[in-house]
DRENMAR-420979 format. One record per residue (C-alpha): residue number from 0; residue in one letter; chain; x, y, z. Coordinates in pm, 1 decimal. Example, Ala and Ser with C-alpha at 12.3 -4.5 7.8 and 13.67 -1.06 7.14 Angstrom:
BEGIN
R:0:a:A:1230.0:-450.0:780.0
R:1:s:A:1367.0:-106.0:714.0
//
This chain:
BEGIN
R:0:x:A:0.0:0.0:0.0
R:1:x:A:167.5:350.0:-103.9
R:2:x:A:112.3:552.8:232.0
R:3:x:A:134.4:840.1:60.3
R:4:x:A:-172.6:880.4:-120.1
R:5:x:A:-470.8:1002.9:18.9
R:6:x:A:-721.5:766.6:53.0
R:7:x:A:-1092.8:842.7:88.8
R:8:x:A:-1167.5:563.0:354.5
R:9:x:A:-943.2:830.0:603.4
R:10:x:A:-1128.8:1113.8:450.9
R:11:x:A:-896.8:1195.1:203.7
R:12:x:A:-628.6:1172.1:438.8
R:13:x:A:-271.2:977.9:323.5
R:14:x:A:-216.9:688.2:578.3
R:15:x:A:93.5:812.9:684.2
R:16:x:A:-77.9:1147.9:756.9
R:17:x:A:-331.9:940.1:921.7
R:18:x:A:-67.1:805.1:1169.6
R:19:x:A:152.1:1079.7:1235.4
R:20:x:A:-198.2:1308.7:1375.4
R:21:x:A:-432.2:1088.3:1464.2
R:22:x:A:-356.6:690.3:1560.1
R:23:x:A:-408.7:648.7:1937.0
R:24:x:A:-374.2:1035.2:1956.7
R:25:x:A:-720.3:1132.8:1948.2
R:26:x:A:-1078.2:1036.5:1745.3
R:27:x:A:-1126.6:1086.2:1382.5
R:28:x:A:-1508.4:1159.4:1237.6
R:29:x:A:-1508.2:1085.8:865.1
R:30:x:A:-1820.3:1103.6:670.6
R:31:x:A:-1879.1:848.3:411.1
R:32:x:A:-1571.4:695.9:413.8
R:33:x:A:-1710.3:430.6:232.5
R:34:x:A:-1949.2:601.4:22.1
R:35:x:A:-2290.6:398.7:-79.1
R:36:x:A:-2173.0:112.4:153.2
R:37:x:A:-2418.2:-149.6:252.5
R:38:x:A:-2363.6:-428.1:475.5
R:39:x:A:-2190.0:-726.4:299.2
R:40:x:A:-2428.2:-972.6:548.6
R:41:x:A:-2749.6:-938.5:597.3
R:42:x:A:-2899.5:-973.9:882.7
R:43:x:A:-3044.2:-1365.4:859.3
R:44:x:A:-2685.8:-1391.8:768.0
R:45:x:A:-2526.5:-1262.7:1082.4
R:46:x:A:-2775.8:-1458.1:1301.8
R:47:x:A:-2671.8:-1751.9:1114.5
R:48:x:A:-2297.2:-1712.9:1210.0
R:49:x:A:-2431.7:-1609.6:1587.6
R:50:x:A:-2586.1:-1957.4:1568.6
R:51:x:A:-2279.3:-2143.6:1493.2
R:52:x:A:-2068.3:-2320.2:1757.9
R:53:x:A:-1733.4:-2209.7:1554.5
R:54:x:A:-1802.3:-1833.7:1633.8
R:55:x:A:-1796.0:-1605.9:1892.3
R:56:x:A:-2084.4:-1367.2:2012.3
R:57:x:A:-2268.7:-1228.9:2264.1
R:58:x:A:-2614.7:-1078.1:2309.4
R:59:x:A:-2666.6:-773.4:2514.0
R:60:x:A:-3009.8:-673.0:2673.3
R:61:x:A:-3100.3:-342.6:2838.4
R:62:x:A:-3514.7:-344.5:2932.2
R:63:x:A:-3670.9:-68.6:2866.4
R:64:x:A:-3738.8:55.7:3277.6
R:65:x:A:-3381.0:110.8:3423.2
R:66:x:A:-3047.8:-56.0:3475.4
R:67:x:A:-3110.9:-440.7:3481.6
R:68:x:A:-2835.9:-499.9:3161.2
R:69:x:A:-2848.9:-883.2:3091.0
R:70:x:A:-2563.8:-1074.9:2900.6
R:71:x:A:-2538.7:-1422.2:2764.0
R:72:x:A:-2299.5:-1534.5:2563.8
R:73:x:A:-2358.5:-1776.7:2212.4
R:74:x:A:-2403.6:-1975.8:1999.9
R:75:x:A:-2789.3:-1844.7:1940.2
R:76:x:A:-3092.3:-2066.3:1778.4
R:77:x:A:-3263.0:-1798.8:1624.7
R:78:x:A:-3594.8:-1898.5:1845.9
R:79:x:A:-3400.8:-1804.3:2138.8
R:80:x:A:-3280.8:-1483.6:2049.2
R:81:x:A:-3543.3:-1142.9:2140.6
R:82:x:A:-3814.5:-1034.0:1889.2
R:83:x:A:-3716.1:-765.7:1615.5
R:84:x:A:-4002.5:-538.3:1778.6
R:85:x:A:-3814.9:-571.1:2086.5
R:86:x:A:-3659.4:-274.3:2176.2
R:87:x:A:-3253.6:-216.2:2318.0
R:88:x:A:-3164.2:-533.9:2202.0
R:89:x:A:-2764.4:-627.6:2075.6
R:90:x:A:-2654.1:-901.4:1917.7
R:91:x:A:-2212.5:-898.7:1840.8
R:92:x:A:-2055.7:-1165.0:1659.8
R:93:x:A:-1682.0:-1178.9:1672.7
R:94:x:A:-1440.3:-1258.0:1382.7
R:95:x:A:-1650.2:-1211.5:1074.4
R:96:x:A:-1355.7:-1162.8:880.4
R:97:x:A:-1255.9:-1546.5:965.2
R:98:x:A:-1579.9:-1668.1:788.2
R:99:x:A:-1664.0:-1451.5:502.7
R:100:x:A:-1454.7:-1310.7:217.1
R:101:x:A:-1632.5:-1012.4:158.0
R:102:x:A:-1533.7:-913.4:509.3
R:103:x:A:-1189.0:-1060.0:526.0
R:104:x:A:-1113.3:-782.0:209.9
R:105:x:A:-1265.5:-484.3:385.2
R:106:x:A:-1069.6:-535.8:651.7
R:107:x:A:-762.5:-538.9:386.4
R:108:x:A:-829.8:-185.3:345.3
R:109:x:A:-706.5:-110.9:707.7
R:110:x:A:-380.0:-273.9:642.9
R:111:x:A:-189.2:32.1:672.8
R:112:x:A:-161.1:-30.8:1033.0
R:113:x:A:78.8:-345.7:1059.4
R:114:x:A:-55.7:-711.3:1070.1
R:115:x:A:56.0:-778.1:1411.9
R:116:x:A:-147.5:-504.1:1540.0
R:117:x:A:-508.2:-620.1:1332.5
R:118:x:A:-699.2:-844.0:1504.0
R:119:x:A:-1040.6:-848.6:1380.9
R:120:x:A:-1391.0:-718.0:1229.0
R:121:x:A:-1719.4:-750.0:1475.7
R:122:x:A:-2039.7:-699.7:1349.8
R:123:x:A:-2288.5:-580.4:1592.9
R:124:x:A:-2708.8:-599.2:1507.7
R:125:x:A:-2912.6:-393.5:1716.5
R:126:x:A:-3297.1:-298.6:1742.2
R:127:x:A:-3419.5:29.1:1832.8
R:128:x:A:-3222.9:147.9:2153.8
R:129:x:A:-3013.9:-109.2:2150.1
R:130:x:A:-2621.5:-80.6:2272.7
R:131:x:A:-2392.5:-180.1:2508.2
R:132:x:A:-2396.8:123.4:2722.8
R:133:x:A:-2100.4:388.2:2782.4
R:134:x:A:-1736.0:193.2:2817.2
R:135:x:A:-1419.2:220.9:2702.8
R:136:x:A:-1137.1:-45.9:2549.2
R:137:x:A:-772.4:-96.9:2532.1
R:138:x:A:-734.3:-112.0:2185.9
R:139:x:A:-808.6:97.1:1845.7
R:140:x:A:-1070.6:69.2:1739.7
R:141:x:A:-1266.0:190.5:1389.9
R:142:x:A:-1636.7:222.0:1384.9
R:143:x:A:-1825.4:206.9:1052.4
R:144:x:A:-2174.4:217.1:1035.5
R:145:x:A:-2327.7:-16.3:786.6
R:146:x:A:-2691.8:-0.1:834.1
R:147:x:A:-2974.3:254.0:993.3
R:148:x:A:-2826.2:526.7:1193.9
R:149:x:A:-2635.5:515.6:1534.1
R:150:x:A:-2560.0:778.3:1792.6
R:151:x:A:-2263.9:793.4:1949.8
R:152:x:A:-2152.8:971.9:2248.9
R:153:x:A:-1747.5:995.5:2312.8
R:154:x:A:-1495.5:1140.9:2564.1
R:155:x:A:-1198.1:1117.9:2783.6
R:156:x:A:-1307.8:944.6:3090.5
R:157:x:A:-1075.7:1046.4:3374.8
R:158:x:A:-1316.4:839.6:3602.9
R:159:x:A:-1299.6:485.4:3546.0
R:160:x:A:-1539.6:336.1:3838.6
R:161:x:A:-1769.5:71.9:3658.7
R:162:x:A:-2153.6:-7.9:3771.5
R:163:x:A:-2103.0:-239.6:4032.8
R:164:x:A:-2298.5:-612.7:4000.4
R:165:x:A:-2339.7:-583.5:3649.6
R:166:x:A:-2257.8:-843.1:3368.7
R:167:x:A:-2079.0:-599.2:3165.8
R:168:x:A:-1819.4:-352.1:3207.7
R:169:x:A:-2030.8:31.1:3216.8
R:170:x:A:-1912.4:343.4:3323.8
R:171:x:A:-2105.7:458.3:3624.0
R:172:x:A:-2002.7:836.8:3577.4
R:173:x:A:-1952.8:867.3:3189.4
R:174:x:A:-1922.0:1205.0:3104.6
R:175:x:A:-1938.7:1297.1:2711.1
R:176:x:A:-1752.4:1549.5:2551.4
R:177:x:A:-1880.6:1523.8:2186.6
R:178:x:A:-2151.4:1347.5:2017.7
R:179:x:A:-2182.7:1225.3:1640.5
R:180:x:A:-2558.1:1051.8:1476.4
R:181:x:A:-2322.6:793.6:1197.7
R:182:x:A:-2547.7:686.5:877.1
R:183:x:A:-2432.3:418.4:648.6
R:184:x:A:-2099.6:467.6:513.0
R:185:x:A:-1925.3:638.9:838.4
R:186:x:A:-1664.7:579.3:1014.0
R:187:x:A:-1520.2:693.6:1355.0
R:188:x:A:-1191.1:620.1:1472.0
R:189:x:A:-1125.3:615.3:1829.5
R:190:x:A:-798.3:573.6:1989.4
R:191:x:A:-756.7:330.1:2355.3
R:192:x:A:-962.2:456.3:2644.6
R:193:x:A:-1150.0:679.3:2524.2
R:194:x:A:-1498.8:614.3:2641.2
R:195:x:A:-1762.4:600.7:2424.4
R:196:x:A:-2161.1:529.3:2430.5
R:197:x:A:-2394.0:406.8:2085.2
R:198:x:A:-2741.9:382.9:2061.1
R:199:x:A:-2911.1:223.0:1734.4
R:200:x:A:-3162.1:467.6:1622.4
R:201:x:A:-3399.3:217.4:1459.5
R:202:x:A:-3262.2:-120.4:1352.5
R:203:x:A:-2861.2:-56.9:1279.1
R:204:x:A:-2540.1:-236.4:1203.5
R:205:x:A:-2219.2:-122.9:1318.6
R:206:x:A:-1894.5:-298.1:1220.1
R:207:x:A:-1587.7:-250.6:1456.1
R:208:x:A:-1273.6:-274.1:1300.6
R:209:x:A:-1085.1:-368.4:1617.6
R:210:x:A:-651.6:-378.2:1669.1
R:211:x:A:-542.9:-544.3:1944.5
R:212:x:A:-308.9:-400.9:2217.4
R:213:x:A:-105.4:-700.5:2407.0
R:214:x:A:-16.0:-587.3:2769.2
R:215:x:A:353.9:-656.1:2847.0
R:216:x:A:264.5:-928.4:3141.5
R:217:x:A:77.4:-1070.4:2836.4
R:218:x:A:358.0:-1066.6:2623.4
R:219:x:A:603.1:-1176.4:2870.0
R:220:x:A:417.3:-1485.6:2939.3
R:221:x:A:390.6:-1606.7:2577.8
R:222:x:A:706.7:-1547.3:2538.5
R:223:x:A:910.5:-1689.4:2801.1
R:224:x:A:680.0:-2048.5:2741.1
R:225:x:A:781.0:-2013.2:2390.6
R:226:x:A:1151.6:-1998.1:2485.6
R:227:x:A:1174.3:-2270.8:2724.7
R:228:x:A:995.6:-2504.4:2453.2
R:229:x:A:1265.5:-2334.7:2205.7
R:230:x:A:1521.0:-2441.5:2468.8
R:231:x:A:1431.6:-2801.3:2449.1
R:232:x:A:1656.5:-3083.8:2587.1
R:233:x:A:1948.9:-2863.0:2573.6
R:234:x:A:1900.8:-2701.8:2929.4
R:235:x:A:1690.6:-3052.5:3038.7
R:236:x:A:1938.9:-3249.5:3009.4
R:237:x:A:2157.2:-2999.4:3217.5
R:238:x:A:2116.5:-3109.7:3641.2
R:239:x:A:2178.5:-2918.7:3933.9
R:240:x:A:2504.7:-3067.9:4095.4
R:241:x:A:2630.3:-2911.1:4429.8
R:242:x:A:2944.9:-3144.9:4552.7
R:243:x:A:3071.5:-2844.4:4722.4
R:244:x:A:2746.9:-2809.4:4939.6
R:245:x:A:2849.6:-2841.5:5316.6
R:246:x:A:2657.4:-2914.9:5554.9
R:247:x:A:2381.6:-2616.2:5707.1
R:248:x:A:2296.8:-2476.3:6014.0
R:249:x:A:1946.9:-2277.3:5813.1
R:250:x:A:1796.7:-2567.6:5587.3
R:251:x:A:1558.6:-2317.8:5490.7
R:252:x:A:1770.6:-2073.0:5307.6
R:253:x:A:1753.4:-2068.0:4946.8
R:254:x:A:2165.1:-2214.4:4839.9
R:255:x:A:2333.7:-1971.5:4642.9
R:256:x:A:2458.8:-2184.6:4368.1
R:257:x:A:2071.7:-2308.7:4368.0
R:258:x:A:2012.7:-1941.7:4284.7
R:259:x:A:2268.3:-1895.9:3994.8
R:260:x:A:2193.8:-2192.1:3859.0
R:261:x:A:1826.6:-2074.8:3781.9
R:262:x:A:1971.0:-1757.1:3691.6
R:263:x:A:2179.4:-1920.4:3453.7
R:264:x:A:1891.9:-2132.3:3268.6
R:265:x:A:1729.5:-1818.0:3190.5
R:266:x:A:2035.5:-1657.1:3035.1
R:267:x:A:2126.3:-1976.7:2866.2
R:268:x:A:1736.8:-1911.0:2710.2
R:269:x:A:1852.1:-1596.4:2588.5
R:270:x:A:2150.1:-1672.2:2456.0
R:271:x:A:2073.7:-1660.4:2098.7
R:272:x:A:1988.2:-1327.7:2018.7
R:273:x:A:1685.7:-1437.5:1751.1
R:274:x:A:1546.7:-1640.5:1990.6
R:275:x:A:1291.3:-1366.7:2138.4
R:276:x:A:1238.2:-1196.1:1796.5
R:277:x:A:1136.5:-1569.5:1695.6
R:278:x:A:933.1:-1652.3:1976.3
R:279:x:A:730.1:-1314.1:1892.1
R:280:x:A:713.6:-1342.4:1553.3
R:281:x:A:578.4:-1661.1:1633.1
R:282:x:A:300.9:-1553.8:1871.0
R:283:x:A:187.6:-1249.6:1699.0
R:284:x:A:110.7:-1524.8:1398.3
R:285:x:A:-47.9:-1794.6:1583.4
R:286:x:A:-421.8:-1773.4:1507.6
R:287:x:A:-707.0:-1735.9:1750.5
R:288:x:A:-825.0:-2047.8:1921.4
R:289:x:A:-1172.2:-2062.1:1738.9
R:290:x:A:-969.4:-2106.6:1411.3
R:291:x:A:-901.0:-2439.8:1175.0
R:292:x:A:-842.6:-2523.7:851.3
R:293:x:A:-990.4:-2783.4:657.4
R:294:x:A:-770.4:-3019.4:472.2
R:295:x:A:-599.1:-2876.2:172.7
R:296:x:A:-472.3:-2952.2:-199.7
R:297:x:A:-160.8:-3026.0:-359.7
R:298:x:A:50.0:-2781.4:-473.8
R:299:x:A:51.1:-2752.4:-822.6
R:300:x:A:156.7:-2457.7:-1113.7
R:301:x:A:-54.3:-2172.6:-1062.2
R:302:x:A:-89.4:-1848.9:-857.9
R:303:x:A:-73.4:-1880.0:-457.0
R:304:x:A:-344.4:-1696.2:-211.7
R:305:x:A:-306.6:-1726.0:173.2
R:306:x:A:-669.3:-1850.6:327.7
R:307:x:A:-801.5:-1552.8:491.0
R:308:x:A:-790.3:-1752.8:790.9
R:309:x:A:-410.5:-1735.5:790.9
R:310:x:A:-173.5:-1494.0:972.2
R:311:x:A:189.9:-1497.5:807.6
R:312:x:A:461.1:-1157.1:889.6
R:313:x:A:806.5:-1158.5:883.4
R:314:x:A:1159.6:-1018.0:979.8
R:315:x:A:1469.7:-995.2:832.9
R:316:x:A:1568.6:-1325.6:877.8
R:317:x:A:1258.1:-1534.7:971.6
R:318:x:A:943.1:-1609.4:817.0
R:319:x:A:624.0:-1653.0:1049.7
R:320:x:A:298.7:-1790.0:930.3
R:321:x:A:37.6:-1953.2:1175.5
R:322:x:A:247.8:-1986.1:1483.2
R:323:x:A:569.2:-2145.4:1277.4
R:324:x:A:871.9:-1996.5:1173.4
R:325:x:A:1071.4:-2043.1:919.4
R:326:x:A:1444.1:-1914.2:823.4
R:327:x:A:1451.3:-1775.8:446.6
R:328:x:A:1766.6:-1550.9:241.0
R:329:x:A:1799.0:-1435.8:-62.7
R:330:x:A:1528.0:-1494.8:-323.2
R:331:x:A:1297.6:-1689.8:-134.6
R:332:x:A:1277.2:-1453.1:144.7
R:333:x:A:1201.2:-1152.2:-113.8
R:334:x:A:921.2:-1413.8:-226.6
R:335:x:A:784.4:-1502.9:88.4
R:336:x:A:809.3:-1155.0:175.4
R:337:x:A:604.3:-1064.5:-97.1
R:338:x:A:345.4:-1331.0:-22.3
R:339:x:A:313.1:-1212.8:346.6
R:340:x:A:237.7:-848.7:203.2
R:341:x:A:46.1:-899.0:-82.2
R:342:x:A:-112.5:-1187.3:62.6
R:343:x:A:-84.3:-1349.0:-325.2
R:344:x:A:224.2:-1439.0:-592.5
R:345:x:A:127.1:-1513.8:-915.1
R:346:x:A:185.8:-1793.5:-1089.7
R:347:x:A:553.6:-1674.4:-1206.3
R:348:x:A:620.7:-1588.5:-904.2
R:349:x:A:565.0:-1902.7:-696.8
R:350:x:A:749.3:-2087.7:-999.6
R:351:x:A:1070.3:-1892.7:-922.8
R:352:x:A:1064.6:-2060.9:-535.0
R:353:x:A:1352.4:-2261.5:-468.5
R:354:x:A:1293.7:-2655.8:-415.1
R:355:x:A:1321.6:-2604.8:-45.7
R:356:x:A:1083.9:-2353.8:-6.4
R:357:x:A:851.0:-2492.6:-253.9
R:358:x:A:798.9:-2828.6:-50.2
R:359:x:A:710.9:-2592.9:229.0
R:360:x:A:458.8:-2444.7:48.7
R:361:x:A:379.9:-2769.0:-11.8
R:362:x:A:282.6:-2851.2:288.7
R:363:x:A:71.3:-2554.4:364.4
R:364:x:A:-159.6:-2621.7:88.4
R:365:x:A:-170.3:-2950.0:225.4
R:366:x:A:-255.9:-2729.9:568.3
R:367:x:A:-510.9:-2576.3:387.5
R:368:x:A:-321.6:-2242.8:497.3
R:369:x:A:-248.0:-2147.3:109.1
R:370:x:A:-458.0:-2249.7:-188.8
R:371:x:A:-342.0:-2246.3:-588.0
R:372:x:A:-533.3:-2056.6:-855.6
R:373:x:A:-452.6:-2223.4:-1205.5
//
């Protein structure tokens, strides 16, 4: 994607101009950003994905007299979902993109923000009055409204305190700063924590265009598991031996060599100075736990496409596609490279892959993780 031109979805913005003023700086109201769009699901559609034990949603009830928010959380029969006269009633279904083409290539258009950083596209249904009351999230976030007309309300919530003994997460003292009625086409952009309120004004559909934001504990976690599978029977192998030990007067104190040692197997970990940028490359790849792939084909002449279902970066030195990495150089890496970006090579392209990295891609059409076009 060339950064540099202005693209209407941004409001005639350039992406780069985008990023330098606005991403997680402050909110962004563009007006038919996607000019005559209608939803790319209808609505039977949606509650036919809500329905399906492979997908994530959730349906959100506020009654119409006070406070009493209800939550439950799919998959939904259709009988057991509210009536369409029924007012303040949500339904959110997680991870269209993973299911549907149409949305997998809208989301495409956001790629201007790195792939590590997308996560996914929720579509939300809601009747008259319906929302999910005034919250905020740690992550980006771009809201385009594809059907009927929603209100929002948005600020920067200093006060944080949540309704207590409620099923969802709602600001008890929101406090909006701005307000915005989105018709089909919108978009709002809205950077972490700011808080933010939407109403359906009839029957609407919003769809959220959602980055995710891993916390460093998060990150830390993944990572150190990672390396100490990476580490493998290297550092197993490797006892504790202590023929110096004498004999102690404080059995309870931690030994000292006890202590080094440990301190030790983590350096040893870290020794190789790819091994972290591996191990990350590797988790930011991995996809979400919801996701498979159904058995592939062999690879034949033809062009390559990546399954919208798969996740594949890299470095400068490693390749990463659904949790595995890979080391490529020279030509292949350019290639791979170019898959990863383009999420395609044509025909001639894939034909120039040496015979090592063509018997991986092998394999992942196999996976069902890349499929040919002849």
């Amino acid at each position: 994607m060339n950064t540099q031109l202005p693209l209407p979805l941004l409001g005639g913005l350039t992406p780069a101009l985008f990023m330098e003023r606005y991403w997680q700086k402050k909110p962004l109201l563009i007006r038919a950003a996607v000019p005559g769009f209608a939803p790319l699901l209808d609505r039977a559609e949606l509650f036919d994905l809500a329905a399906s034990d492979d997908v994530e949603s959730r349906l959100v009830v506020q009654p119409e007299a006070g406070n009493q928010w209800s939550f439950r959380r799919g998959p939904f029969k259709r009988r057991s979902l509210p009536s369409l006269k029924q007012r303040a009633w949500t339904v959110l279904v997680q991870g269209v993109d993973l299911h549907d083409t149409r949305v997998h290539d809208l989301m495409g258009q956001f790629r201007f923000v790195p792939d590590a950083r997308l996560d996914d596209l929720m579509i939300s249904w809601a009747s008259d009055g319906g929302g999910v009351g005034p919250h905020y999230d740690n992550y980006d976030v771009f809201l385009l409204q594809a059907f009927g007309r929603r209100r929002w309300r948005i600020g920067r919530q200093k006060d944080k305190t949540l309704v207590p003994d409620m099923p969802l997460k709602i600001l008890a003292n929101f406090a909006p700063e701005q307000e915005f009625v989105l018709e089909p086409g919108d978009m709002l952009y809205l950077p972490p924590h700011w808080a933010h309120d939407g109403i359906a004004e009839g029957e609407c559909m919003t769809y959220s265009i959602g980055f995710k934001s891993p916390n460093q504990g998060e990150l830390a976690r993944e990572l150190l598991e990672r390396l100490a599978d990476q580490a493998g029977e290297a550092l197993e192998e490797t006892i504790y031996r202590d023929p110096s030990q004498p004999a102690v007067e404080s059995p309870a104190l931690l030994p000292t060599g006890l202590v080094e040692f440990a301190t030790q197997a983590v350096q040893d970990m870290l020794r190789d100075p790819l091994a972290l940028q591996r191990a990350l490359g590797e988790y930011l790849s991995e996809p979400k736990a919801n996701v498979w792939f159904e058995e592939g084909q062999a690879w034949e002449p033809g062009a390559l496409y990546l399954d919208r279902r798969t996740r594949m970066m890299y470095d400068t030195r490693h390749v990463y596609i659904n949790g595995e990495s890979f080391r490529a150089g020279g030509r292949d890496a350019k290639l791979m490279q170019r898959l990863a970006d383009r999420r395609h090579l044509t025909a001639r392209e894939a034909s120039q892959l040496s015979a090592q990295a063509g018997a991986l891609v092998a394999q992942w059409c196999e996976s069902g993780w890349i499929y040919v076009v002849a």
